[in-house]
Backbone as numpy.savetxt, mean C-alpha at the origin, in Angstrom:
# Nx Ny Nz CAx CAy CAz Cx Cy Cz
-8.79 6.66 -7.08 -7.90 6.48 -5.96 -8.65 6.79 -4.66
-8.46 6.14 -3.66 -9.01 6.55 -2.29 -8.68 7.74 -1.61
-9.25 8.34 -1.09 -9.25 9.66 -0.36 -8.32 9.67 1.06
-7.87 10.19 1.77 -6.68 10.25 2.45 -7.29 9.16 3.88
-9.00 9.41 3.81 -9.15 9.16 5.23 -9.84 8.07 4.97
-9.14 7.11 3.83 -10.07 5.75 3.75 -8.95 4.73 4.39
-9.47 3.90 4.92 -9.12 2.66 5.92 -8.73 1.49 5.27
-7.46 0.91 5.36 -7.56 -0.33 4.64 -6.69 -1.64 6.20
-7.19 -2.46 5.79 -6.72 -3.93 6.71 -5.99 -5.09 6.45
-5.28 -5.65 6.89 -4.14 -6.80 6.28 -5.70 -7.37 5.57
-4.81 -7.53 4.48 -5.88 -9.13 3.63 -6.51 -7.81 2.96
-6.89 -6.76 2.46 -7.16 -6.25 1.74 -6.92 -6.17 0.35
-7.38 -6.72 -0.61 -7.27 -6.62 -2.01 -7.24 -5.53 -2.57
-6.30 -4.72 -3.00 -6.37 -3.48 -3.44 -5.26 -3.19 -4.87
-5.17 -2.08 -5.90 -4.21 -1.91 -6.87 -4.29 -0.47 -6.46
-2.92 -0.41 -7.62 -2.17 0.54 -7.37 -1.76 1.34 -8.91
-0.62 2.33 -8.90 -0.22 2.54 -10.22 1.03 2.08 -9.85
1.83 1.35 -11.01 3.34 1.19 -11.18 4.10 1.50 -12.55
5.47 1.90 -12.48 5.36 2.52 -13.70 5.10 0.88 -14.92
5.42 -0.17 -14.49 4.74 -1.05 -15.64 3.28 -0.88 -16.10
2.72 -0.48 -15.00 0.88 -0.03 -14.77 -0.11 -0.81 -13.93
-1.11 -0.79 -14.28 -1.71 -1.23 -13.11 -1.28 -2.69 -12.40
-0.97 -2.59 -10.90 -0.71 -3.78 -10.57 -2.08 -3.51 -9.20
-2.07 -5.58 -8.88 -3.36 -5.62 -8.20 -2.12 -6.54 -6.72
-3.02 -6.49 -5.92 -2.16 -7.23 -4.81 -3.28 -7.13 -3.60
-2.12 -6.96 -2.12 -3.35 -6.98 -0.95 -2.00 -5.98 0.23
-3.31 -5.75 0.89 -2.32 -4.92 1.78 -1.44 -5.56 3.01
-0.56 -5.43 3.41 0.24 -6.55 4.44 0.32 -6.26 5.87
0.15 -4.98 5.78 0.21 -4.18 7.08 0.15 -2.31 7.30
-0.09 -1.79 8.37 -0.57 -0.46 7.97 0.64 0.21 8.93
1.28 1.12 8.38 2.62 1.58 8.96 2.63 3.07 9.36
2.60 3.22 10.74 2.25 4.35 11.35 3.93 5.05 12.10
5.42 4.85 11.53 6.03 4.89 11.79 7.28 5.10 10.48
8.02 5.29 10.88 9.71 4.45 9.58 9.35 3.25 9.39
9.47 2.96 8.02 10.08 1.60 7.55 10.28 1.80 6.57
11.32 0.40 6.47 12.06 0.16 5.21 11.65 -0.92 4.42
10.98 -0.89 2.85 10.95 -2.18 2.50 11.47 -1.70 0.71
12.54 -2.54 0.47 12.90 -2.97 -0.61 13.26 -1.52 -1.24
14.30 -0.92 0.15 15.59 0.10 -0.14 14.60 1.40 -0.28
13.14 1.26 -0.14 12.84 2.77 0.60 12.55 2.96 1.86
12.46 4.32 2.22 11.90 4.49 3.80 10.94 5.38 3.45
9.72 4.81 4.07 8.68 5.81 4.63 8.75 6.12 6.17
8.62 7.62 6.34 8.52 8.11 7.02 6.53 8.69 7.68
6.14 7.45 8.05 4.37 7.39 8.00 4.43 7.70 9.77
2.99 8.64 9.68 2.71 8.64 11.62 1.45 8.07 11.80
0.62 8.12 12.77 -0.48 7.86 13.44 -1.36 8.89 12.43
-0.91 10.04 12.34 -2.54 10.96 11.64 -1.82 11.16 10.04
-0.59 10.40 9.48 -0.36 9.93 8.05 -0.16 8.72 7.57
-0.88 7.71 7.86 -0.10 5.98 7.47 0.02 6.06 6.23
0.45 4.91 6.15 1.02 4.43 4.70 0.71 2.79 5.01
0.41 1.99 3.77 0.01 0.91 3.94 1.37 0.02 3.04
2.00 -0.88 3.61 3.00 -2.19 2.84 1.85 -3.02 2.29
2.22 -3.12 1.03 1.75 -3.69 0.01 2.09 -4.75 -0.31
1.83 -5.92 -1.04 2.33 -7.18 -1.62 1.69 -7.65 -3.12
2.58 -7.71 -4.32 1.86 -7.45 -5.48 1.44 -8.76 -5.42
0.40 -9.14 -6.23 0.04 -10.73 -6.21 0.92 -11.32 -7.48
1.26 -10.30 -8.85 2.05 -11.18 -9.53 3.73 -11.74 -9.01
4.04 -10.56 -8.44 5.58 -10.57 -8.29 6.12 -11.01 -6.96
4.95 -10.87 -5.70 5.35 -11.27 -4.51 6.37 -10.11 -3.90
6.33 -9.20 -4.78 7.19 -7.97 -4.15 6.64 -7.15 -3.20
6.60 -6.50 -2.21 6.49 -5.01 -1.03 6.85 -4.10 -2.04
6.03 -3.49 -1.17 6.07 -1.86 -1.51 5.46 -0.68 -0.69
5.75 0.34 -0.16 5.03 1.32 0.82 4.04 2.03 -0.16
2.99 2.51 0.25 2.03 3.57 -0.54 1.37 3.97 0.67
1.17 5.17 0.08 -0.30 6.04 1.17 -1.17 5.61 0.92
-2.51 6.29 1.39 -3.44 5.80 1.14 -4.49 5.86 -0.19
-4.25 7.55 -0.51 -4.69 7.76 -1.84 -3.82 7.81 -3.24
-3.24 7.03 -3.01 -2.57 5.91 -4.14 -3.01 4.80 -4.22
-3.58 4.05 -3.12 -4.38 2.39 -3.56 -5.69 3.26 -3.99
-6.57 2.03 -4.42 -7.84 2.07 -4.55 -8.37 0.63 -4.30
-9.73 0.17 -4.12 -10.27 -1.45 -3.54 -9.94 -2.32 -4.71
-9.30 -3.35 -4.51 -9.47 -4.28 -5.61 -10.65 -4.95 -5.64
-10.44 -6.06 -6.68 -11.87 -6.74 -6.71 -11.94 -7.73 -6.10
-10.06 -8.43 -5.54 -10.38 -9.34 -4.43 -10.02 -10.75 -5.04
């Protein structure tokens, strides 16, 4: 998993854990604020983001920090 102070960018290929298991996707945007996607809220700031996710099988969002992704292969 990536370390708190690793950087990720829209179009980033990255996975994750889900409880089905590993899913792979890309990152959509980096959220330095509230948001809501798909009935959660993160509560992310400027010195905690959280990155919105997009799985590539399911086309679903999802919020995660940062050391919960790791690089996909793309």
């Amino acid at each position: 998993m990536a370390s708190p102070s690793t950087k990720f960018k829209p179009g980033d290929p990255v996975e994750w854990r889900s409880p089905q298991g590993r899913t792979e996707g890309r990152i959509v945007k980096k959220v330095t604020g509230t948001a809501h996607v798909q009935g959660h809220v993160a509560h992310a700031s400027p010195d905690e983001p959280q990155y919105e996710v997009e799985s590539r099988k399911t086309g679903r969002h999802a919020l995660h920090k940062p050391e919960a992704l790791s690089r996909g292969r793309g």
